[in-house]
PyMOL commands that place a pseudoatom at each C-alpha (Angstrom):
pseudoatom trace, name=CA, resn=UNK, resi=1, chain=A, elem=C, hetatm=0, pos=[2.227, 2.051, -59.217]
pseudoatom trace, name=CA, resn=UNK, resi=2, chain=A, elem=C, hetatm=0, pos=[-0.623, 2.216, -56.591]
pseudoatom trace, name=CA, resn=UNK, resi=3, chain=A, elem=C, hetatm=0, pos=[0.490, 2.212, -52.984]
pseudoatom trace, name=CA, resn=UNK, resi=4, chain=A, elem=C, hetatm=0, pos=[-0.407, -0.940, -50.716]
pseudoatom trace, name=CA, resn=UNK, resi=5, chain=A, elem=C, hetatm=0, pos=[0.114, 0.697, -47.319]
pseudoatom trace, name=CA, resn=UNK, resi=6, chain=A, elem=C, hetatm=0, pos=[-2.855, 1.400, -46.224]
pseudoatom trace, name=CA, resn=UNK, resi=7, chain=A, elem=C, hetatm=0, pos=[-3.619, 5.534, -45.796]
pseudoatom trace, name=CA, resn=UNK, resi=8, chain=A, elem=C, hetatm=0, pos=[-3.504, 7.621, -42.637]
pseudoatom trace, name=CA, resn=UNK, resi=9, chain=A, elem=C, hetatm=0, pos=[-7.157, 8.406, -42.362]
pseudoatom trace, name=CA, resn=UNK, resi=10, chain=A, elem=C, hetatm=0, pos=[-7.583, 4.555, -42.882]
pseudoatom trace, name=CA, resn=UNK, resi=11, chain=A, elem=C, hetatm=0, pos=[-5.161, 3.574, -40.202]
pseudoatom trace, name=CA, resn=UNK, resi=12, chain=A, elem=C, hetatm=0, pos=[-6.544, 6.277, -37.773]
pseudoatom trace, name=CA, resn=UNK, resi=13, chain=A, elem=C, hetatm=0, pos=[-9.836, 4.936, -38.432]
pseudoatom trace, name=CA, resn=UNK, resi=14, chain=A, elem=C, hetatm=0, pos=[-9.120, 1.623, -38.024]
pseudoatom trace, name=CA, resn=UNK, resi=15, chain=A, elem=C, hetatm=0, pos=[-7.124, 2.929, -34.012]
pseudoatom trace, name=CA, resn=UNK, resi=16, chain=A, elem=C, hetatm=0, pos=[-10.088, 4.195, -33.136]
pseudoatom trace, name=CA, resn=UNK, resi=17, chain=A, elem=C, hetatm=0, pos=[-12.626, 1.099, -33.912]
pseudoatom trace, name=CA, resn=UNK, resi=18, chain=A, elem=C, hetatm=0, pos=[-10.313, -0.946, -32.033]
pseudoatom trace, name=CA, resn=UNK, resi=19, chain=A, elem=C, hetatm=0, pos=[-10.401, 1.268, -28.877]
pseudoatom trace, name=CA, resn=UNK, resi=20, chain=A, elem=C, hetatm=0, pos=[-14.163, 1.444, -29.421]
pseudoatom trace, name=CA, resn=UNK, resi=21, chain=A, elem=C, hetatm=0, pos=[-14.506, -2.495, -29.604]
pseudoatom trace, name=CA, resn=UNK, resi=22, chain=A, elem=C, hetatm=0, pos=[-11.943, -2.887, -26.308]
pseudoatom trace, name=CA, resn=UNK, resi=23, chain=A, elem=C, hetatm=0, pos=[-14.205, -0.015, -24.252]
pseudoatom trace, name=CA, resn=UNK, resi=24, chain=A, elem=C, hetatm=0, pos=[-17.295, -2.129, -25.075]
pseudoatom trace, name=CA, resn=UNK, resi=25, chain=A, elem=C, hetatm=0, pos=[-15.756, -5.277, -24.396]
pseudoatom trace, name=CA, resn=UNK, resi=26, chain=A, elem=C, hetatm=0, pos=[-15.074, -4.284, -21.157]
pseudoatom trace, name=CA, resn=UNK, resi=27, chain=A, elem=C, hetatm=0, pos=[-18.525, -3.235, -20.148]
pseudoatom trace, name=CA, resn=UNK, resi=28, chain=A, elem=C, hetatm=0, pos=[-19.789, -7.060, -21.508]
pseudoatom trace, name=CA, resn=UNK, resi=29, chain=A, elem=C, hetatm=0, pos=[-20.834, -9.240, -19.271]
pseudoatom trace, name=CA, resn=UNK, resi=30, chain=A, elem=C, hetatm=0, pos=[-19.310, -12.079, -21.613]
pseudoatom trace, name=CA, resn=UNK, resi=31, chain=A, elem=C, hetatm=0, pos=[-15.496, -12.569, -20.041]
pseudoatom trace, name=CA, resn=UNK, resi=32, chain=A, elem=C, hetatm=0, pos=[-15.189, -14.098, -17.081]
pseudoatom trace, name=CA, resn=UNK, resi=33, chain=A, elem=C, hetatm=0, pos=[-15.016, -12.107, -13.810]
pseudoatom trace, name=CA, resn=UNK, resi=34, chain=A, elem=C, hetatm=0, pos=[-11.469, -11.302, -12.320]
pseudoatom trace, name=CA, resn=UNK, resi=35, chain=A, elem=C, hetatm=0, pos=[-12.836, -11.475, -8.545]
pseudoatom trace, name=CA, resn=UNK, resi=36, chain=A, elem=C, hetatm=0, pos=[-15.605, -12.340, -6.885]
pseudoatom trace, name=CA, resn=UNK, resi=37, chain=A, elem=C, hetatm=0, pos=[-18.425, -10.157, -8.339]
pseudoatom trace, name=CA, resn=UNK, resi=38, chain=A, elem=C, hetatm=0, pos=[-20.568, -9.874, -4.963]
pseudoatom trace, name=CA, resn=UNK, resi=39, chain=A, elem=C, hetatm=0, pos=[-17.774, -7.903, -3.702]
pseudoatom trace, name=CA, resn=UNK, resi=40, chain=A, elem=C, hetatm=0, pos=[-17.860, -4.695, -4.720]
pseudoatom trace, name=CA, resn=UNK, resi=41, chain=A, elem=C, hetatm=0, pos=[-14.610, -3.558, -6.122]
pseudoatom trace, name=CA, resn=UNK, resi=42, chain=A, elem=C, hetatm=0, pos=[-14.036, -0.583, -3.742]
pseudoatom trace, name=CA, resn=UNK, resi=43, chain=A, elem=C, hetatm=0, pos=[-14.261, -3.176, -0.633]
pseudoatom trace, name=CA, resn=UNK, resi=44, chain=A, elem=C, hetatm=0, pos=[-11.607, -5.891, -2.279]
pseudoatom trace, name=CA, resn=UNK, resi=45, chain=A, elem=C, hetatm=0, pos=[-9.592, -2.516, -2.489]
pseudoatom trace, name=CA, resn=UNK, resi=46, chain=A, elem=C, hetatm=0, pos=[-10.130, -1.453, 0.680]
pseudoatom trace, name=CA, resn=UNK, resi=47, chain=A, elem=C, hetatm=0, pos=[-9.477, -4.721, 2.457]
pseudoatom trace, name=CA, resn=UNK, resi=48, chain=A, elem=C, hetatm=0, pos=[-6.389, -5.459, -0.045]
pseudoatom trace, name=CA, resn=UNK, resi=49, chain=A, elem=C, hetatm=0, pos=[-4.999, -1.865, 1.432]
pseudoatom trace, name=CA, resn=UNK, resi=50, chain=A, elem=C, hetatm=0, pos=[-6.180, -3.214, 5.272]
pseudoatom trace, name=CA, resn=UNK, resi=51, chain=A, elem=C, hetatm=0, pos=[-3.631, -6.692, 4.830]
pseudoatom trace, name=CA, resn=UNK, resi=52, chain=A, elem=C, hetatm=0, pos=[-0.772, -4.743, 3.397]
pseudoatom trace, name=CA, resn=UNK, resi=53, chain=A, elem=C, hetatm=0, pos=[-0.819, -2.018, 6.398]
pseudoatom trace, name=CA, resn=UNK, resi=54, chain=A, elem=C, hetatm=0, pos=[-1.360, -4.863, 8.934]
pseudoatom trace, name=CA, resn=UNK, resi=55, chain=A, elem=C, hetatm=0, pos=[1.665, -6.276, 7.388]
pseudoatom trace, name=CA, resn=UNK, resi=56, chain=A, elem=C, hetatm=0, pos=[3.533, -3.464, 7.884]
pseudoatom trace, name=CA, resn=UNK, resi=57, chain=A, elem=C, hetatm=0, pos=[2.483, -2.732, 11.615]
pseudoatom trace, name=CA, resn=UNK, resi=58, chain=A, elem=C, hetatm=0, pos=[3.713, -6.026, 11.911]
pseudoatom trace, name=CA, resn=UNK, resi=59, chain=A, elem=C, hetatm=0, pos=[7.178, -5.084, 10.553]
pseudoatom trace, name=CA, resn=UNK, resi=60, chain=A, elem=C, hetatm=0, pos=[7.119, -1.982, 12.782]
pseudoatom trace, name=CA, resn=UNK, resi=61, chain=A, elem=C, hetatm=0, pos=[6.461, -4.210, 15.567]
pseudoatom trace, name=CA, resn=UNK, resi=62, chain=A, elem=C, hetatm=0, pos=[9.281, -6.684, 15.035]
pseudoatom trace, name=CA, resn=UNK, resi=63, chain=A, elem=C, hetatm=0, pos=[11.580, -4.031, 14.612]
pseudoatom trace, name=CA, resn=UNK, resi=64, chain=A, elem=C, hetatm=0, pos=[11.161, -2.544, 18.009]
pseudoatom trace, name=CA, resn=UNK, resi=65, chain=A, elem=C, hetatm=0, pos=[10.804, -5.872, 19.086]
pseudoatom trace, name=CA, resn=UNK, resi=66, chain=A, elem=C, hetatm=0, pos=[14.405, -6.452, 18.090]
pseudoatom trace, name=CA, resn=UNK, resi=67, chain=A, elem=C, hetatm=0, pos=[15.669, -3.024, 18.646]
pseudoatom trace, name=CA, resn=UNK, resi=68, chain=A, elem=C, hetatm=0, pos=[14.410, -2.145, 21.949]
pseudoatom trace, name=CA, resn=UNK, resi=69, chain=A, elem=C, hetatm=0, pos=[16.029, 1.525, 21.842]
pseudoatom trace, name=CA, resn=UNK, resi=70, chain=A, elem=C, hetatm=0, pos=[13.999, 2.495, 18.476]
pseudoatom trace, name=CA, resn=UNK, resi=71, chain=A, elem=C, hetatm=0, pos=[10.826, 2.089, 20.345]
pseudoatom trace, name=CA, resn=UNK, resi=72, chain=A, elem=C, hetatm=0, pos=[10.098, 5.400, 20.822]
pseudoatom trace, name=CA, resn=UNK, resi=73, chain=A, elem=C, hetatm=0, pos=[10.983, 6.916, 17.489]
pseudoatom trace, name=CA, resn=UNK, resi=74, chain=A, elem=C, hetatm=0, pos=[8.790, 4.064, 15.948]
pseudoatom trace, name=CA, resn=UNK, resi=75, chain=A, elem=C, hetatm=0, pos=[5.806, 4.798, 17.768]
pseudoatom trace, name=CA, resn=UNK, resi=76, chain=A, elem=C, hetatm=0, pos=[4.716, 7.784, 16.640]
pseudoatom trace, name=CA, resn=UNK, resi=77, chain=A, elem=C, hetatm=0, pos=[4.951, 6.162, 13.343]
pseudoatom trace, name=CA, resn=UNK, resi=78, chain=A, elem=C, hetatm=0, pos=[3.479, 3.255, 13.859]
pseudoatom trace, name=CA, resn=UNK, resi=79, chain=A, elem=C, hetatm=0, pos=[0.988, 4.726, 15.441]
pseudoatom trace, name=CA, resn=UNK, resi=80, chain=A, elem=C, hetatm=0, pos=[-0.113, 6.563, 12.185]
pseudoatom trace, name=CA, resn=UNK, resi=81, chain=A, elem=C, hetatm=0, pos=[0.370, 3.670, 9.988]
pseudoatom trace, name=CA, resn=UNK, resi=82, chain=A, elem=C, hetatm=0, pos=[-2.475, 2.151, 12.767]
pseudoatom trace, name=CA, resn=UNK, resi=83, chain=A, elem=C, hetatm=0, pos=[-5.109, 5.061, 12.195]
pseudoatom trace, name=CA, resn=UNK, resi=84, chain=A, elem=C, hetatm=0, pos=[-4.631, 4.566, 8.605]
pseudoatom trace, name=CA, resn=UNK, resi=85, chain=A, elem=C, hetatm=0, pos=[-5.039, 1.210, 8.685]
pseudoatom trace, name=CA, resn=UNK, resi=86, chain=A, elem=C, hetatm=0, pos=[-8.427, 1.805, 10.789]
pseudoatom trace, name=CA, resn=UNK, resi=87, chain=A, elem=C, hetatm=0, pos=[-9.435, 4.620, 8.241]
pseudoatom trace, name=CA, resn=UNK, resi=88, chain=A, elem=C, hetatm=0, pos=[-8.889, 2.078, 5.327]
pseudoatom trace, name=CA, resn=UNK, resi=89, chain=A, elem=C, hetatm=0, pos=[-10.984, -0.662, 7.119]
pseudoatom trace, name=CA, resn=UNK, resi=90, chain=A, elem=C, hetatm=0, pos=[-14.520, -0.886, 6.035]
pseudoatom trace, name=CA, resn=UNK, resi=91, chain=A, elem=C, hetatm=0, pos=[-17.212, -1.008, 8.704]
pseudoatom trace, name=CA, resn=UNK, resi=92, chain=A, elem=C, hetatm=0, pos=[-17.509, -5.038, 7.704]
pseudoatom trace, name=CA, resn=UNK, resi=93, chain=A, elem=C, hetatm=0, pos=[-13.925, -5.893, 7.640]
pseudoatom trace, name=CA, resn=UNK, resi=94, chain=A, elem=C, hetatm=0, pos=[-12.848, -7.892, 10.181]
pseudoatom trace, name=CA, resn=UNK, resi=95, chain=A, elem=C, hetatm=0, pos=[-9.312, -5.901, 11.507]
pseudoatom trace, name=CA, resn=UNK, resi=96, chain=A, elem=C, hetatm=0, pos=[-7.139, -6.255, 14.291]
pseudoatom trace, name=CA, resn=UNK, resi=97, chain=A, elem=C, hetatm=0, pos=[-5.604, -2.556, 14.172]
pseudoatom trace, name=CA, resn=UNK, resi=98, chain=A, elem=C, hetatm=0, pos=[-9.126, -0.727, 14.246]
pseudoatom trace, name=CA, resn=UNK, resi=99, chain=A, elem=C, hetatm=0, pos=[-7.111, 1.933, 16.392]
pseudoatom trace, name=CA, resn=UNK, resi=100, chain=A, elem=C, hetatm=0, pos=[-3.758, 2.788, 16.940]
pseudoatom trace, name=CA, resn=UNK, resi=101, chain=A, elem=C, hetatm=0, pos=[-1.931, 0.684, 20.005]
pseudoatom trace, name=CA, resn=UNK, resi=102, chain=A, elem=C, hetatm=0, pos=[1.338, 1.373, 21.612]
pseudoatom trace, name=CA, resn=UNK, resi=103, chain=A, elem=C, hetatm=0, pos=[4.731, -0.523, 20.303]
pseudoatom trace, name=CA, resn=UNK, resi=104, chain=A, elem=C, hetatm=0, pos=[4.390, -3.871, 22.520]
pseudoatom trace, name=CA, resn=UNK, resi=105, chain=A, elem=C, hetatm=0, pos=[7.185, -3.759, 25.420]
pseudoatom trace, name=CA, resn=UNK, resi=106, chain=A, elem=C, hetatm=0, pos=[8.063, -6.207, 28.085]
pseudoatom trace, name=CA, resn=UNK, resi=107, chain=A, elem=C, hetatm=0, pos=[6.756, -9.922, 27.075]
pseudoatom trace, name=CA, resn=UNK, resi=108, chain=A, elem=C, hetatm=0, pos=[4.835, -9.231, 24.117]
pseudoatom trace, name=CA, resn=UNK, resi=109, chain=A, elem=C, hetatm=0, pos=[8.008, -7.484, 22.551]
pseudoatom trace, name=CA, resn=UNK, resi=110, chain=A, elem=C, hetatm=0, pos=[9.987, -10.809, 22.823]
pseudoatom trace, name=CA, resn=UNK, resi=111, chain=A, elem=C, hetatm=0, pos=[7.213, -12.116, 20.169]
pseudoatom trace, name=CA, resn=UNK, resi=112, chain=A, elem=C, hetatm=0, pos=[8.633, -14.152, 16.955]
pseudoatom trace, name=CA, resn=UNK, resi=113, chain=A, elem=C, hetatm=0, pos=[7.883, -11.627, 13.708]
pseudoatom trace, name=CA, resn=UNK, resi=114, chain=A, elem=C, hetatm=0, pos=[4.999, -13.177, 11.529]
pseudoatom trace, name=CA, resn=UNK, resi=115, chain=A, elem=C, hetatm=0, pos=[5.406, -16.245, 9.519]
pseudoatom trace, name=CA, resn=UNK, resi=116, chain=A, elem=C, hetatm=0, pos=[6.748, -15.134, 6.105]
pseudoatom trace, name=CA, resn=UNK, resi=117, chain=A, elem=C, hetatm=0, pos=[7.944, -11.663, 7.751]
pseudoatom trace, name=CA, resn=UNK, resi=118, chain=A, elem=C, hetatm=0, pos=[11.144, -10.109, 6.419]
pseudoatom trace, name=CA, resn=UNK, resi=119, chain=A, elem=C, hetatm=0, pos=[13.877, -10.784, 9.285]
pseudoatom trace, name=CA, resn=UNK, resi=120, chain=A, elem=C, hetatm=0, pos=[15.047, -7.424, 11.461]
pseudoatom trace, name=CA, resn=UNK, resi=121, chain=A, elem=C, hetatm=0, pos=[18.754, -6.058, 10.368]
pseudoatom trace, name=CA, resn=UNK, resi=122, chain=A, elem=C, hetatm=0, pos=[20.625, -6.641, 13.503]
pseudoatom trace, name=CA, resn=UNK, resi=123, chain=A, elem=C, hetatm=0, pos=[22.148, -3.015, 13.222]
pseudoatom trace, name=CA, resn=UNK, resi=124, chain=A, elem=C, hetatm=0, pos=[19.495, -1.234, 14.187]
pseudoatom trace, name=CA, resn=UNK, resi=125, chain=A, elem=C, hetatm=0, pos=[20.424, 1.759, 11.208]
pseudoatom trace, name=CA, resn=UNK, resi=126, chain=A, elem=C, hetatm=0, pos=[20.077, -1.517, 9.226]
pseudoatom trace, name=CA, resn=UNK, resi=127, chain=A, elem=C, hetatm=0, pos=[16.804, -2.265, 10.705]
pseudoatom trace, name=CA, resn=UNK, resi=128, chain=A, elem=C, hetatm=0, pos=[15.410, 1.286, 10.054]
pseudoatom trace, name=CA, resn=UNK, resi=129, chain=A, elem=C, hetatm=0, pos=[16.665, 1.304, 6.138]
pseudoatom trace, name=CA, resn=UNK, resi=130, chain=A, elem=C, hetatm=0, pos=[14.530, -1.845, 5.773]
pseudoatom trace, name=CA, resn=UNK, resi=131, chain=A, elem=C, hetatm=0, pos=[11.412, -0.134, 7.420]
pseudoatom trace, name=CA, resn=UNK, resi=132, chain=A, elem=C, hetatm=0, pos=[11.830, 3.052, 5.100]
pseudoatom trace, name=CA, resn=UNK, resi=133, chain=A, elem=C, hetatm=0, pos=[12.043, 0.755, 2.647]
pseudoatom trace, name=CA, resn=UNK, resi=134, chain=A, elem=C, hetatm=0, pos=[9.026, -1.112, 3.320]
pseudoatom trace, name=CA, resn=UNK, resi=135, chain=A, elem=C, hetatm=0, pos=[7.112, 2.282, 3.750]
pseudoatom trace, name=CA, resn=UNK, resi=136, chain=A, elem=C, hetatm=0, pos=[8.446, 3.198, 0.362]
pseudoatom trace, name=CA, resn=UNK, resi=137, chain=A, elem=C, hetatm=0, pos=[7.247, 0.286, -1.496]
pseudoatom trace, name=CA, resn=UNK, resi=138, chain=A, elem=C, hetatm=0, pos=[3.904, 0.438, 0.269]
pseudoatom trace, name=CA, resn=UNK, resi=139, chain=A, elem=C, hetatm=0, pos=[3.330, 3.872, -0.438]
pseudoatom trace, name=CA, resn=UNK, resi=140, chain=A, elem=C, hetatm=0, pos=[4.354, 3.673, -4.760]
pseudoatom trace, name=CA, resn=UNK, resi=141, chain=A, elem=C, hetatm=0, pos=[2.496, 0.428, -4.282]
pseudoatom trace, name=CA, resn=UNK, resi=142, chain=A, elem=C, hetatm=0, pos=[-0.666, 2.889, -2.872]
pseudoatom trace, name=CA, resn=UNK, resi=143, chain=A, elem=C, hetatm=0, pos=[0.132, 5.181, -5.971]
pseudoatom trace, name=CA, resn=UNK, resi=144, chain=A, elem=C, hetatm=0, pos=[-0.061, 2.890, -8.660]
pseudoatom trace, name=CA, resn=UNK, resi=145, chain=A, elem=C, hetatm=0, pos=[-3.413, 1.668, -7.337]
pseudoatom trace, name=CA, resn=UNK, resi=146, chain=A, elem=C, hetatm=0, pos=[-4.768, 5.165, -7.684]
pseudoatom trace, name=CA, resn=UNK, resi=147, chain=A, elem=C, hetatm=0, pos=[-5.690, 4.623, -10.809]
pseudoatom trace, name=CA, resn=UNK, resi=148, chain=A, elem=C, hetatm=0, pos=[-8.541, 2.021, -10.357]
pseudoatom trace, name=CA, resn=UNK, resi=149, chain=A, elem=C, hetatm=0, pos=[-9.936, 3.312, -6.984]
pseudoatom trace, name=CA, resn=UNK, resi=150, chain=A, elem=C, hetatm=0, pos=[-13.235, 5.190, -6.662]
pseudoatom trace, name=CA, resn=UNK, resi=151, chain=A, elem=C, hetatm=0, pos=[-12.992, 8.785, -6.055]
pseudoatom trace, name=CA, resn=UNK, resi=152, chain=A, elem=C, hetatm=0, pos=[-13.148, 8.806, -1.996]
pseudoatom trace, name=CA, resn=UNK, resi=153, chain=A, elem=C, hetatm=0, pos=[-10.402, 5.913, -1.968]
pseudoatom trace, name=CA, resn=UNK, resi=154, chain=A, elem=C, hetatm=0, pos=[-7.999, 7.036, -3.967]
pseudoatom trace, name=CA, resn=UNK, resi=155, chain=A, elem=C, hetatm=0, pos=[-7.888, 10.525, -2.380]
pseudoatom trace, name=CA, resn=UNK, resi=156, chain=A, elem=C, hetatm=0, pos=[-7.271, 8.453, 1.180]
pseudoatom trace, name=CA, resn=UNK, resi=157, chain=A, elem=C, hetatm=0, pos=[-4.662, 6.165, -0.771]
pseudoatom trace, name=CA, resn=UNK, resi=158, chain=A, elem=C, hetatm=0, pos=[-3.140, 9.403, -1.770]
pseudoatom trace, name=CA, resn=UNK, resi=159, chain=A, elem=C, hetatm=0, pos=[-3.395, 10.425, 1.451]
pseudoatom trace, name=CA, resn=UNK, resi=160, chain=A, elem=C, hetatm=0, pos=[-1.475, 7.603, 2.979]
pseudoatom trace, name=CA, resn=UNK, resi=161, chain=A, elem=C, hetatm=0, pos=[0.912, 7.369, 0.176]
pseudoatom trace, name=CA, resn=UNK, resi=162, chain=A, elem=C, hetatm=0, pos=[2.395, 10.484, 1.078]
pseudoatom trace, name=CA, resn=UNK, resi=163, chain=A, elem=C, hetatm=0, pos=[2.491, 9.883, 4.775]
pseudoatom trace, name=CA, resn=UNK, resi=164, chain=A, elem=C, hetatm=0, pos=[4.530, 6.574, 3.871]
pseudoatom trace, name=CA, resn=UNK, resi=165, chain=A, elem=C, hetatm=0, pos=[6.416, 9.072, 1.997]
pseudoatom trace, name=CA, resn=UNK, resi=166, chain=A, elem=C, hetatm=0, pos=[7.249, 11.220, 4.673]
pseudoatom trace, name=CA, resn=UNK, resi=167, chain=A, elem=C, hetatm=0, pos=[7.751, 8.067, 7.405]
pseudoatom trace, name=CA, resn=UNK, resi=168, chain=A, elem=C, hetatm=0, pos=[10.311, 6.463, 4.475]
pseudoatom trace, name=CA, resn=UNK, resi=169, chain=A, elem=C, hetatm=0, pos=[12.052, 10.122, 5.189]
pseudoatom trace, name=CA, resn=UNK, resi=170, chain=A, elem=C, hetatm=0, pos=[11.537, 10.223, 8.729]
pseudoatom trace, name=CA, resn=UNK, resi=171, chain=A, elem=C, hetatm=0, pos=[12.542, 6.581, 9.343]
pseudoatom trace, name=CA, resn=UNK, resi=172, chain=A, elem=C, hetatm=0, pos=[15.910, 7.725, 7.207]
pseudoatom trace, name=CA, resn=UNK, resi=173, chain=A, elem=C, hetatm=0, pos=[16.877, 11.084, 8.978]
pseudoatom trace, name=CA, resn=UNK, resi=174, chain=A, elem=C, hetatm=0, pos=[19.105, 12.014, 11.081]
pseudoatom trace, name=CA, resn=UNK, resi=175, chain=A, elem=C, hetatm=0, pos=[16.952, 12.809, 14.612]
pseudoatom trace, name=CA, resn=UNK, resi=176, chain=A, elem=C, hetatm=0, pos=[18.105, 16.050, 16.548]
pseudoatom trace, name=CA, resn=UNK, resi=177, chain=A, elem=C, hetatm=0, pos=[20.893, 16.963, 13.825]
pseudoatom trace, name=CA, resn=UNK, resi=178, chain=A, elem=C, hetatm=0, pos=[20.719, 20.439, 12.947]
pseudoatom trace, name=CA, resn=UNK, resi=179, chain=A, elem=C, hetatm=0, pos=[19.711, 21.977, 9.415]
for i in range(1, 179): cmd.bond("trace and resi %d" % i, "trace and resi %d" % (i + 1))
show_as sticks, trace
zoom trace
């Protein structure tokens, strides 16, 4: 009795026309586009990656806001998560961190976080969980996105990846204990 499955070489062959028909497809003009095709895909990146460090410069600012005596362990970090978000901004990018600023103090500190803004822990351990967390997310978020960028962009979203890496740690250490 003949067999109805259909052979090995038959279902191998039949794999690889499919892959061949979906890596065509997706050089066809035919679908429609999934942004804005005058914007080159490495700027949508690039400004995406702008909005979500701004975002979390805001979060470093509300938390020193409410915690006035983290100030000055969050500024060296926040300070780094400004130069990256000026290294991420494209010349044509409109950006309000183009360079790293000082933690606001005195008035400005008293500021209401950003509409939408996850609310500051009162304990201020509390407060710095959140932030590693938020440097966490960012940075897996950064690593997952690695797989679209253009060459030069993904090494820098590497790059900053591991440095939200590192300020997730930092933000979560013990300062001045002893190894």
């Amino acid at each position: 009795m003949p067999s109805t499955l259909p052979s090995r070489r038959g279902l191998l062959a039949g794999a690889a026309g499919i892959a061949g028909a979906v890596l065509l497809s997706g050089c066809s003009d035919d679908g429609p586009p999934a942004a804005d095709p005058e914007v080159p895909l490495e700027r949508r990146m690039r400004e995406t990656a702008v909005r979500e460090s701004e975002r979390l410069l805001e979060r470093y600012d509300a938390t020193a806001a409410a915690h006035p005596d983290l100030a000055q362990r969050l500024a060296p970090l926040r300070a780094s998560v400004a130069a990256h978000t000026a290294a991420l901004a494209d010349e044509g990018a409109p950006s309000a961190s183009r360079s790293p600023s000082p933690v606001p103090s005195g008035a400005e500190a008293a500021a209401p976080p950003a509409p939408g803004a996850a609310p500051v822990p009162a304990a201020p351990a509390d407060a710095l969980t959140a932030l590693a967390d938020a440097e966490r997310s960012l940075a897996e978020a950064r690593t997952l996105t690695l797989a679209g960028a253009p060459g030069e962009l993904a090494r820098m979203l590497a790059s900053v990846a591991a440095c939200g890496h590192v300020h997730s740690y930092l933000l979560t250490s013990n300062p001045g204990a002893s190894s």
